[in-house]
Every structure is written in structure tokens, then in C-alpha cells.
ROPA-520456 format. One record per residue (C-alpha): residue in one letter; z, x, y. Coordinates in pm, 1 decimal, decimal comma, always signed. Example, Ala and Ser with C-alpha at 12.3 -4.5 7.8 and 13.67 -1.06 7.14 Angstrom:
2
ZAFI_A_+780,0_+1230,0_-450,0 $
ZAFI_S_+714,0_+1367,0_-106,0 $
***
This chain:
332
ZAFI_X_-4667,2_+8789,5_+7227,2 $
ZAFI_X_-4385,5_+8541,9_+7142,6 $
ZAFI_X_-4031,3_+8725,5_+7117,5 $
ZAFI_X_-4014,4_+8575,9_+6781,8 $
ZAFI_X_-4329,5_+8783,6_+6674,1 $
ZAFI_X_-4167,2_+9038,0_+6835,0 $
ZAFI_X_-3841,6_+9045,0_+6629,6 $
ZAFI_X_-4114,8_+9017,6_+6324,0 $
ZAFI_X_-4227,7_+9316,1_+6430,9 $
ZAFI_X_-3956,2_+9518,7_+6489,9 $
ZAFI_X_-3797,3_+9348,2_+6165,2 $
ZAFI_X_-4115,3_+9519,8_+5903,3 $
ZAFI_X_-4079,3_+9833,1_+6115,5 $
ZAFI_X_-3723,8_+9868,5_+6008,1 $
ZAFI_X_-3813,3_+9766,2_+5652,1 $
ZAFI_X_-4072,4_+10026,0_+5668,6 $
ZAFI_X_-3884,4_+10350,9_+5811,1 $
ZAFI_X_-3618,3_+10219,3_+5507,6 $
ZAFI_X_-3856,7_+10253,8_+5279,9 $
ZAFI_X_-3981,5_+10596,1_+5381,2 $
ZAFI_X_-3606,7_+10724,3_+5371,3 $
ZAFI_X_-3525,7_+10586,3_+4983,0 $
ZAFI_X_-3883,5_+10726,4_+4908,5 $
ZAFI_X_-3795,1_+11088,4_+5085,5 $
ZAFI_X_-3455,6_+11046,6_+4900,9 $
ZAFI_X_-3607,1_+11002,8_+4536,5 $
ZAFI_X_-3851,0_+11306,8_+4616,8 $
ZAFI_X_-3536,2_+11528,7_+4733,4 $
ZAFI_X_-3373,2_+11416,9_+4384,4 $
ZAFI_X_-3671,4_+11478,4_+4189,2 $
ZAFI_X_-3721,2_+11818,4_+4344,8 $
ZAFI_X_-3336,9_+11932,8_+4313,1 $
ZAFI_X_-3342,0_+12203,6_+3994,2 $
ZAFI_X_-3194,8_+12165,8_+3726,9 $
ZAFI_X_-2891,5_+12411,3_+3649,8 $
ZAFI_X_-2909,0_+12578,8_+3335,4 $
ZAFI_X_-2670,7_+12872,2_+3246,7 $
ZAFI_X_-2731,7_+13122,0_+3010,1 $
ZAFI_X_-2463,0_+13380,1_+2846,6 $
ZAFI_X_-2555,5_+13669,4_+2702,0 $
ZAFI_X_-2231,4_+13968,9_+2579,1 $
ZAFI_X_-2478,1_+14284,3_+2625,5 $
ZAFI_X_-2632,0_+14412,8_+3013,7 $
ZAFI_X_-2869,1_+14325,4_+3242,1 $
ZAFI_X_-3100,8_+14630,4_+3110,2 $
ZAFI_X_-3068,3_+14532,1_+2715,5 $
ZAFI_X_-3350,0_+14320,4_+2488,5 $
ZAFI_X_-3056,6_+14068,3_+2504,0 $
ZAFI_X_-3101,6_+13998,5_+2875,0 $
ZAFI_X_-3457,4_+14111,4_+2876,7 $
ZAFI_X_-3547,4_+13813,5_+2666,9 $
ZAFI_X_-3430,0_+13578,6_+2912,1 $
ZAFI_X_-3553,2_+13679,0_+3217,4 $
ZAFI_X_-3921,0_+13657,3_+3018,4 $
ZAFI_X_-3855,5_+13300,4_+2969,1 $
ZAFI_X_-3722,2_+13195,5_+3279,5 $
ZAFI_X_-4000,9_+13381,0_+3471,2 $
ZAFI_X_-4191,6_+13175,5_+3217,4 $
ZAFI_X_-4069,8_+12880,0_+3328,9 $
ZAFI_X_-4071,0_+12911,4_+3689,1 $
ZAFI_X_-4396,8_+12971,8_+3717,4 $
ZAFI_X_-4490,6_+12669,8_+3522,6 $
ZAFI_X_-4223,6_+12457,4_+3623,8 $
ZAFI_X_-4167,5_+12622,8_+3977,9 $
ZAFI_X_-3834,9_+12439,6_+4146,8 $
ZAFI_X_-3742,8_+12208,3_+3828,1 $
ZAFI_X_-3495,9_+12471,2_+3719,8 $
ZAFI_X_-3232,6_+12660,1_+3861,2 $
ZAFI_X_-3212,2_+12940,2_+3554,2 $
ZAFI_X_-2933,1_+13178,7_+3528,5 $
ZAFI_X_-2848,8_+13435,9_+3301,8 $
ZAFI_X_-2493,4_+13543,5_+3283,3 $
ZAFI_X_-2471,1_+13898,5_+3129,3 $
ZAFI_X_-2201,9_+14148,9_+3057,2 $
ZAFI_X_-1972,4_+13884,2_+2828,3 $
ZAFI_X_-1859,9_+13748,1_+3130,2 $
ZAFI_X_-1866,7_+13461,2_+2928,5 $
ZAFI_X_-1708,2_+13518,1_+2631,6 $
ZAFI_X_-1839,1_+13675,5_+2321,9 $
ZAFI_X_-2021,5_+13506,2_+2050,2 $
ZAFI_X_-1797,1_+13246,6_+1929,3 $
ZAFI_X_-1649,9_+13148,6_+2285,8 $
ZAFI_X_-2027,0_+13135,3_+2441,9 $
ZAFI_X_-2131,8_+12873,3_+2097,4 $
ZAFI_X_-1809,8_+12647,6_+2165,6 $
ZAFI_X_-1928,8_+12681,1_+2525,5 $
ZAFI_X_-2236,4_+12506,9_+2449,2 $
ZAFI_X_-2121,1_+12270,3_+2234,8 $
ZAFI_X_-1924,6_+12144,9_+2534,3 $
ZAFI_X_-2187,9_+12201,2_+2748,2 $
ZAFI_X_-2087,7_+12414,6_+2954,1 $
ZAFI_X_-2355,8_+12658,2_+2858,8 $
ZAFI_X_-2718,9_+12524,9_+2830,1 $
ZAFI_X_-2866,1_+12856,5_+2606,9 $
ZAFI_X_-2708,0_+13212,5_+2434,3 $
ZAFI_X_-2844,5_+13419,9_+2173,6 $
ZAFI_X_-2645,3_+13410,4_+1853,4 $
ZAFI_X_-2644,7_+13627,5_+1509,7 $
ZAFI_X_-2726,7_+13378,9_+1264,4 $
ZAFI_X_-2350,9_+13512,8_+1066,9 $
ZAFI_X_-2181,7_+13368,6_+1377,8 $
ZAFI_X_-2342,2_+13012,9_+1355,8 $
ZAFI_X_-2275,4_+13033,2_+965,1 $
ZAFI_X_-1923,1_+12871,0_+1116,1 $
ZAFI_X_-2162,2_+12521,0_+1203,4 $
ZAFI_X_-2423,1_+12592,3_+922,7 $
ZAFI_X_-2303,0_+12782,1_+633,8 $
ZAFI_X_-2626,1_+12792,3_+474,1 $
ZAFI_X_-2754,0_+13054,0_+761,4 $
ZAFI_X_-2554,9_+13332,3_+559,9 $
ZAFI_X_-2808,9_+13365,7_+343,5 $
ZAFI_X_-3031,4_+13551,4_+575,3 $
ZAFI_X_-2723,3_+13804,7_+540,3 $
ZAFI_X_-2759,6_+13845,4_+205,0 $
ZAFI_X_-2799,3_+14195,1_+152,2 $
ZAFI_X_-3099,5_+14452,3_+93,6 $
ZAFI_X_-3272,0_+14107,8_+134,5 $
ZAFI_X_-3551,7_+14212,8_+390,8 $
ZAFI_X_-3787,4_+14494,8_+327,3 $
ZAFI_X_-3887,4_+14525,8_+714,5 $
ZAFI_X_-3939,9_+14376,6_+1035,1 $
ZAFI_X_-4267,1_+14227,9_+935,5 $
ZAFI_X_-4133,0_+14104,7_+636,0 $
ZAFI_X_-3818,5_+13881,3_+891,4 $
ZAFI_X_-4128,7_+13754,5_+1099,1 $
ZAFI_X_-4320,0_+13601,4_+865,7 $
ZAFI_X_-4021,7_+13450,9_+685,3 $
ZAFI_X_-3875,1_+13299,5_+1017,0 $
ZAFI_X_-4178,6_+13195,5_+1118,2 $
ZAFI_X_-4264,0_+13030,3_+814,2 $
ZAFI_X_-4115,2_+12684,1_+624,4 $
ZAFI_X_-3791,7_+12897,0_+568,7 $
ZAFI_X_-3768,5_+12913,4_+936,2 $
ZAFI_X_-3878,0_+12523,1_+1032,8 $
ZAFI_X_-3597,1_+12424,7_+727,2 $
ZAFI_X_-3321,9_+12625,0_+894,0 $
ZAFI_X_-3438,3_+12487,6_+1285,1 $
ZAFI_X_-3370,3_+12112,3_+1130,0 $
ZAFI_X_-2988,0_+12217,0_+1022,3 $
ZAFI_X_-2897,4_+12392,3_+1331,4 $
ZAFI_X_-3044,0_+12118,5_+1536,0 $
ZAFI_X_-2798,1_+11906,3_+1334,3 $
ZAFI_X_-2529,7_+12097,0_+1450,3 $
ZAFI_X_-2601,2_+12069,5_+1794,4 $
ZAFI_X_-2821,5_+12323,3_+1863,2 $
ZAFI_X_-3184,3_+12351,5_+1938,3 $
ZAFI_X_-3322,8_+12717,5_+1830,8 $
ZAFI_X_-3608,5_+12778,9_+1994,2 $
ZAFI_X_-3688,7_+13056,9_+1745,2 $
ZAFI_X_-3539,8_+13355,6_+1539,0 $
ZAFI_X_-3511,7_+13695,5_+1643,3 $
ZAFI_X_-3422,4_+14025,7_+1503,2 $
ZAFI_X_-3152,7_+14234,1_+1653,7 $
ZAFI_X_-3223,8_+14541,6_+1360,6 $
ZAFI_X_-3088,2_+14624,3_+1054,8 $
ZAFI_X_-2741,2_+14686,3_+1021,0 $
ZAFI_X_-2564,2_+15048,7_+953,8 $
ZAFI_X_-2215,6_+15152,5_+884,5 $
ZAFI_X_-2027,3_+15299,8_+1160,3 $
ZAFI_X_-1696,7_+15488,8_+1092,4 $
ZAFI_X_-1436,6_+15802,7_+1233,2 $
ZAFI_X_-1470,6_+15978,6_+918,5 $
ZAFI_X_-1833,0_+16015,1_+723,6 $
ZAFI_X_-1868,3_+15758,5_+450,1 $
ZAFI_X_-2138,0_+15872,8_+215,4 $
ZAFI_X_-2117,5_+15652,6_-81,6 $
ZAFI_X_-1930,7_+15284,2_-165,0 $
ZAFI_X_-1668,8_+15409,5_-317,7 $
ZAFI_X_-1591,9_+15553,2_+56,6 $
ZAFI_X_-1495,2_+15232,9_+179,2 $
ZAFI_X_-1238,5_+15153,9_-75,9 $
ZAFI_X_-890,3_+15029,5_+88,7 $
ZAFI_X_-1012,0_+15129,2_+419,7 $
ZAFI_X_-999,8_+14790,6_+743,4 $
ZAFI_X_-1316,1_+14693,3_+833,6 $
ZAFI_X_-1449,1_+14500,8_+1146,2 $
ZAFI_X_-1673,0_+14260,9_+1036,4 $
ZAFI_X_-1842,1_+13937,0_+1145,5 $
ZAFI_X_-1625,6_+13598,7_+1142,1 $
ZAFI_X_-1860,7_+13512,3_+847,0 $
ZAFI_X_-1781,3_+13426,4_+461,6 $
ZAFI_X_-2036,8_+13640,2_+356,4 $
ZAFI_X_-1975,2_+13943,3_+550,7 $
ZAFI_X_-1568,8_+13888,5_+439,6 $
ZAFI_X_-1674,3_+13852,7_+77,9 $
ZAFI_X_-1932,1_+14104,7_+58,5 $
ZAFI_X_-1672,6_+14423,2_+182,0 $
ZAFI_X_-1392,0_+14272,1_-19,7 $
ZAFI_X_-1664,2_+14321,1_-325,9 $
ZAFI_X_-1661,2_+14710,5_-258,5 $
ZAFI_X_-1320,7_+14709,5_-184,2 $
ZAFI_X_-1234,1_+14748,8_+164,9 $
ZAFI_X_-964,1_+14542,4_+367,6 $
ZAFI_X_-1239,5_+14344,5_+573,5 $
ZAFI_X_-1055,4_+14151,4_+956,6 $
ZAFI_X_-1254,0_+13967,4_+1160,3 $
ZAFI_X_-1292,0_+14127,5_+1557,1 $
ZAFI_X_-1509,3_+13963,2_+1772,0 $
ZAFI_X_-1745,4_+14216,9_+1904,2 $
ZAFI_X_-1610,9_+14194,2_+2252,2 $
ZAFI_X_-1281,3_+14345,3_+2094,5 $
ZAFI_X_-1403,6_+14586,7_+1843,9 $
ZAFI_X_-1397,8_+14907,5_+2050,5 $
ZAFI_X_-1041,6_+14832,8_+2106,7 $
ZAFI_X_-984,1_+14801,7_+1762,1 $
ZAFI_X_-1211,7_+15068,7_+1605,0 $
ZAFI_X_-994,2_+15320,0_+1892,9 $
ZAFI_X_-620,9_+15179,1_+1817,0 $
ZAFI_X_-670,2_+15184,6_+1431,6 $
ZAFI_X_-672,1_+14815,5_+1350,5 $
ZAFI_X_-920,1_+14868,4_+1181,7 $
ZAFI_X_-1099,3_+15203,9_+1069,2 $
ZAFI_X_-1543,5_+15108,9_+1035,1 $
ZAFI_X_-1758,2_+14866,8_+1054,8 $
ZAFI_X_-2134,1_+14820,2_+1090,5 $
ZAFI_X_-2362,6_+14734,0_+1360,1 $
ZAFI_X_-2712,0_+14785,7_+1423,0 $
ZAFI_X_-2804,9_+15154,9_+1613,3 $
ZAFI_X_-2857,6_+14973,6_+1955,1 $
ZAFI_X_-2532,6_+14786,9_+1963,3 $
ZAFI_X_-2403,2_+15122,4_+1886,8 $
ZAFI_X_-2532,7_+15266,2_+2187,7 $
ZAFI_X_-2487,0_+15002,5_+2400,9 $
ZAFI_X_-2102,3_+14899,0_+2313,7 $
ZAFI_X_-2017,1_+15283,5_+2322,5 $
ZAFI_X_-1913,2_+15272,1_+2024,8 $
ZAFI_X_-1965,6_+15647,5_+1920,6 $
ZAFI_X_-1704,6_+15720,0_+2099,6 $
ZAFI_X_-1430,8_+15622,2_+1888,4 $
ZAFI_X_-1669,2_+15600,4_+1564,4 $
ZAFI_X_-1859,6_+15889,8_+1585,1 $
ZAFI_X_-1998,9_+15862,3_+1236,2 $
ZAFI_X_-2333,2_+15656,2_+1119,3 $
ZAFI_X_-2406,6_+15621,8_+770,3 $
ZAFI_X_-2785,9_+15472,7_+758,3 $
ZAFI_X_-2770,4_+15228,9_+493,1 $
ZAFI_X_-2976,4_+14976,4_+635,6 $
ZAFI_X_-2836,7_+14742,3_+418,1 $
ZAFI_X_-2862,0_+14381,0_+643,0 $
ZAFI_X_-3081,6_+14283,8_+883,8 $
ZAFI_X_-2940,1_+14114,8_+1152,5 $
ZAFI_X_-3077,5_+13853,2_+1247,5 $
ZAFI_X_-3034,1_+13578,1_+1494,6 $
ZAFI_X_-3145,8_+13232,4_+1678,2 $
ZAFI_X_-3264,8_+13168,1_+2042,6 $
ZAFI_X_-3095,3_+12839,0_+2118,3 $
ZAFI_X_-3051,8_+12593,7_+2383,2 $
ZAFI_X_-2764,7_+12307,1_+2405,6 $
ZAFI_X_-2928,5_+11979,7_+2178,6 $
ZAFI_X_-2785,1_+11729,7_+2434,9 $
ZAFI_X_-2975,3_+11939,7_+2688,5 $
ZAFI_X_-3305,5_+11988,0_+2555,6 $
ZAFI_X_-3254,4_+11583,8_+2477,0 $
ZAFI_X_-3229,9_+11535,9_+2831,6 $
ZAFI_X_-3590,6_+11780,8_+2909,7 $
ZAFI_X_-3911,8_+11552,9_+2966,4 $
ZAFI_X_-4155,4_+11630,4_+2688,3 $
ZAFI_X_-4325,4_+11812,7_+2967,1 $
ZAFI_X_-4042,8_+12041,6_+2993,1 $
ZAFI_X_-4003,0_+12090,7_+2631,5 $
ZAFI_X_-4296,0_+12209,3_+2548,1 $
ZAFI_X_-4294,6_+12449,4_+2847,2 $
ZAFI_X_-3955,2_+12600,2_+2742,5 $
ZAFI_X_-4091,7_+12668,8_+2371,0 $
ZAFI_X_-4411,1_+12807,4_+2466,1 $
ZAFI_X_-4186,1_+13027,3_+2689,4 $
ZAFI_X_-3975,2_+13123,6_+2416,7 $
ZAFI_X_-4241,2_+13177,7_+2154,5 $
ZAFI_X_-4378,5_+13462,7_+2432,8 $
ZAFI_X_-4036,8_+13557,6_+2469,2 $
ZAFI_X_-3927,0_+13622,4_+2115,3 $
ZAFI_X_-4206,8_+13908,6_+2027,2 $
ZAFI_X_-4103,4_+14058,7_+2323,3 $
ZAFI_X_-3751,9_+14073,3_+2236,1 $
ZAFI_X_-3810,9_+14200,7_+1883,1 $
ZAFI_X_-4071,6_+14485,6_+1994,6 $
ZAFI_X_-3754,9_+14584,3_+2260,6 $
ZAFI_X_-3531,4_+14571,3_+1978,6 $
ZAFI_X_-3719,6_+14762,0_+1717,8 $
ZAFI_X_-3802,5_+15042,8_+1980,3 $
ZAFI_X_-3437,9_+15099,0_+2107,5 $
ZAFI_X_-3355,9_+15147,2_+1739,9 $
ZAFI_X_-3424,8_+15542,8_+1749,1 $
ZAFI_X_-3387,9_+15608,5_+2116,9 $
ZAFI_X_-3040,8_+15498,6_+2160,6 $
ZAFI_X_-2948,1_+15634,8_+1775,2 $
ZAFI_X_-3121,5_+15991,1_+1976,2 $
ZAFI_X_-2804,6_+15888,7_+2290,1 $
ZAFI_X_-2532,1_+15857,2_+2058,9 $
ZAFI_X_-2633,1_+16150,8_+1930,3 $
ZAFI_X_-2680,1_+16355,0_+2223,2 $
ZAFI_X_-2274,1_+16169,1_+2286,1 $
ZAFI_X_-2165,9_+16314,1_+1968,4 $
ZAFI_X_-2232,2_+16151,8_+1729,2 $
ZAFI_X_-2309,8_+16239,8_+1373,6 $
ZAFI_X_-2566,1_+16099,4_+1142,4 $
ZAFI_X_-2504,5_+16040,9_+790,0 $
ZAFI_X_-2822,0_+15985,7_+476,8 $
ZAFI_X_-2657,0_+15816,8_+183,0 $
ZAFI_X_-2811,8_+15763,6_-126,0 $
ZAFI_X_-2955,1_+15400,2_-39,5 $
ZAFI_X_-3036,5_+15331,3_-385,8 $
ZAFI_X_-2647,2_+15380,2_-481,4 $
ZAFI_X_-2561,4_+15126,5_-194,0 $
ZAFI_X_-2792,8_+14890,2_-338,6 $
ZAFI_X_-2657,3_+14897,5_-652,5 $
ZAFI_X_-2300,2_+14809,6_-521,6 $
ZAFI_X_-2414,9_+14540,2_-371,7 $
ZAFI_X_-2642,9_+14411,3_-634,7 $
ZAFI_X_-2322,5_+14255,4_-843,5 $
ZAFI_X_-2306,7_+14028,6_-497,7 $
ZAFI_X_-2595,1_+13861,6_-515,0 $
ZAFI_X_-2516,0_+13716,8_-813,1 $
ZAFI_X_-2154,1_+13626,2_-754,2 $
ZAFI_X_-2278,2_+13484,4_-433,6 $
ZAFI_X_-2627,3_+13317,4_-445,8 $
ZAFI_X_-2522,2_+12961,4_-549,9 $
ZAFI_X_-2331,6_+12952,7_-230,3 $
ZAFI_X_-2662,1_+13064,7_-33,8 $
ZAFI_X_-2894,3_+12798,2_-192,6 $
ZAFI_X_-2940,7_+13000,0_-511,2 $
ZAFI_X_-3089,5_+13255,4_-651,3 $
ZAFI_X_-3416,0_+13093,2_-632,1 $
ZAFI_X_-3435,6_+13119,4_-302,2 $
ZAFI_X_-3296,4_+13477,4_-241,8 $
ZAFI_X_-3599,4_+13601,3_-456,4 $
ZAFI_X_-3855,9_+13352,6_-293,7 $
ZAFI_X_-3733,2_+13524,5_+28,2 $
ZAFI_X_-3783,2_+13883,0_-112,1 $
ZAFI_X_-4172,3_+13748,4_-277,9 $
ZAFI_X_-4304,3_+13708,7_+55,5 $
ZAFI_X_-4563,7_+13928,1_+144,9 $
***
């Protein structure tokens, strides 16, 4: 063997062991997860959390080692409106949200707010599941955000230190309320001084006296301790709150279609399960703030939904109409 065949030799062995090491590079990129961070304002043991860890299990086993998943609880993040600017900068890939805090991107979510709206959970899943769902997906995703689906956190009760029966009660008192039009408008129709808290603050508030009731769903009751300083719930049932499992756009954009369609099967398992955790929390953790003391209150519903009744009207053409209010309430 000539030393010139030799040097060939040695030359394409080179080339070769180069080419093994840009090939074992790519791989190592390929494999390296994907971070994706996840905020959520309630525990690791609530349906808010729970929800999550569905889907990312979800994911992992479908996708193992394409995503590194994790789900920030506790508020650590900020509360609702800090953790949807968060993902708008990207800082945050995914969150739950109440639809009446995205209202501030896409007004025309309030009308799911609207209220005595909903008859019962069944009646929310087949409406959010339905064209009125896939119409409200296309705005948000406008917005910037992808929502994977539509939950339901419960219906909505009012909370206060002193029993309010009837809506008279509520006249010149300070209500917490959501950093929504519609929730603003709606309590200034009865009367009461409404201030928006974000939820993060409102024990804080409801225990100094800024502000003197609000309302809140039986579980975030419970959860947020709020019987404490509150120990009264009227059961009025008057909203349903409802809310969207979302992901950054800009992220999702970035997802092979592969991925994609593994995170919204994930999230259409996930979704169910968050709503049958929701629904039975409802009495249990009414049964702890109870046993905490507090005191339940049974209004006269019907009087509550005449009060509000006088809303609907003043507000519907900023909703989409009454039209569409009452093809909400048709569905069957």
C-alpha cells in the first residue's frame, strides 16, 4: 500500500468519525425536551392542578422525552391576569383562565357570564362543545391564545360577613368582583360599589374591609379560605363560571402536527376529568366550610333572577345580542 492510499485512508476515516459526531449531535438535539411551563393560582391537590398532571402524563407517555412539562402551582406565578400577560410574552407556555378574565383580550367571552344563562352542567358541555364553542376558539386564538377546550369551574355564589338574603342586600355595600365589564356593570345594576381584586388579593381585602362580599364558586371558597373572613354563603347560583384550557399561540405554532394533535387529544381526556373533579368538590368542600363555620344562606332564587333580568336587556347588544343569549338558553 502506497502512503498516498494511505493518507486516503486515514483522510475518509476522519470524514467518517465527523460524520458520526454531527449525526450523534442532531440526535442529542432532537431528543432534548422541550420546556413548557404551566401556572396554575390553586394547589397541587385541586381540579386546577389535577387537570394538568392528566395531560402531561398524557403526553409523556405518547411523546415520552419530547417534553419537559411543568406545572407551577400555588400562584407562584401570579394570579390570573399576571399568568395571561405571562403568556403573551411567553414566558408561560399554558394556564387555566375564567373566560371573565380573558374578556380583557376578547370582550365577546363575557357573554358566557351573562347571568342565570346556564341551566346546568350538561347544559355548559354541550354548548362549549358545540359551534358556540369552535366560534369562541377562533377569537381567542386571535388573541394569542390557543384553548384547547372549555371547562367549568361551578356556578358562582355570593359570599359575604353578614347574610345577604335578597338584592336589595347588596345595595351600597364594596364588592370584589372580576376585572370584567360585565361583572362591574352587572353589581352596579343592583346597586353595590363593585372594585376589582385579583383573586390572589381578595382574602386580604374581604378581612381589612376594602371591600365587604363577593362571589365565588363553593370550591374556591374552600380552597382560598375564604370562610374565614366571609363566613356567609348565599346560594344563588346565579353564573356559571366558566373558563378556557389554553396554551401560548406562538407555542403551539412551533408543535409538529404530530405534537398537536397529541396535546389536544390529551386535553380533550383531560377536560371531563377536570369538570367531574369540579362538580364533585362542589358539596364536599361547601360540607368543610361548614364544618369551619360557616353559614349557609337559601334566597329566594326566583327574586335574584328577577333583579337581574333588567340586565340582560341593558346588556345583550354588547354580548352579541339578544339573539344569541336565548339561542344559548334553547339548547337542549
Amino acid at each position: 500500500m502506497t502512503a498516498k492510499t494511505t493518507k486516503r485512508i486515514k483522510r475518509a476515516g476522519l470524514v467518517f468519525v465527523a460524520a458520526l459526531g454531527l449525526v450523534a449531535a442532531g440526535q442529542s438535539v432532537a431528543q432534548d425536551p422541550k420546556n413548557m411551563t404551566i401556572s396554575v393560582i390553586y394547589g397541587p391537590e385541586k381540579p386546577q392542578s389535577k387537570i394538568w398532571y392528566r395531560f402531561r402524563d398524557i403526553v409523556d407517555k405518547k411523546l415520552p422525552g419530547q417534553f419537559e412539562i411543568k406545572v407551577v402551582t400555588d400562584g407562584a406565578l401570579g394570579g390570573e391576569k399576571e399568568t395571561t400577560e405571562g403568556i403573551r410574552l411567553g414566558s408561560i407556555q399554558g394556564a387555566l383562565s375564567t373566560l371573565a378574565n380573558l374578556s380583557t383580550w376578547v370582550p365577546e367571552g363575557a357573554l358566557f357570564d351573562m347571568p342565570f344563562m346556564f341551566r346546568d352542567l350538561g347544559h355548559v358541555e354541550k354548548v362549549m362543545t358545540g359551534a358556540t364553542g369552535d366560534e369562541y376558539k377562533a377569537l381567542y386564538e386571535a388573541q394569542g391564545f390557543k384553548v384547547l377546550g372549555f371547562i367549568a369551574y361551578g356556578s358562582r355564589h355570593v359570599i359575604s360577613k353578614k347574610p345577604i338574603r335578597v338584592p336589595a342586600d347588596v345595595k351600597g355595600k364594596k364588592m370584589r368582583v372580576l376585572q370584567s365589564p360585565l361583572h362591574i356593570s352587572l353589581w352596579k345594576s343592583l346597586g353595590a360599589n363593585p372594585t376589582p381584586v385579583p383573586i390572589t388579593e381578595a382574602y386580604n381585602a374581604l378581612q381589612t374591609g376594602v371591600v365587604d362580599y363577593m362571589d365565588m364558586t363553593k370550591s374556591g371558597y374552600q380552597a382560598l379560605k375564604l370562610f374565614e373572613v366571609v363566613p356567609y354563603l348565599t346560594q344563588t347560583n346565579h353564573i356559571w363560571a366558566l373558563g378556557a384550557m389554553y396554551l401560548d399561540k406562538s407555542y403551539w405554532d412551533g408543535l409538529t402536527a404530530d405534537q398537536q394533535a397529541v396535546m389536544q387529544s390529551a386535553a380533550d381526556e383531560a377536560i371531563p376529568y377536570f369538570n367531574e373533579l369540579a362538580a364533585g368538590e362542589q358539596d364536599a368542600s361547601l360540607a368543610k366550610t361548614v364544618e369551619g363555620g360557616a353559614e349557609v344562606v337559601q334566597p329566594d332564587v326566583k327574586a335574584w333572577q328577577e333583579a337581574m333580568a333588567p340586565f340582560w336587556a341593558s346588556y345583550a347588544d354588547k354580548v352579541g345580542g339578544m339573539k344569541r343569549i336565548q339561542a344559548i338558553v334553547d339548547v337542549e
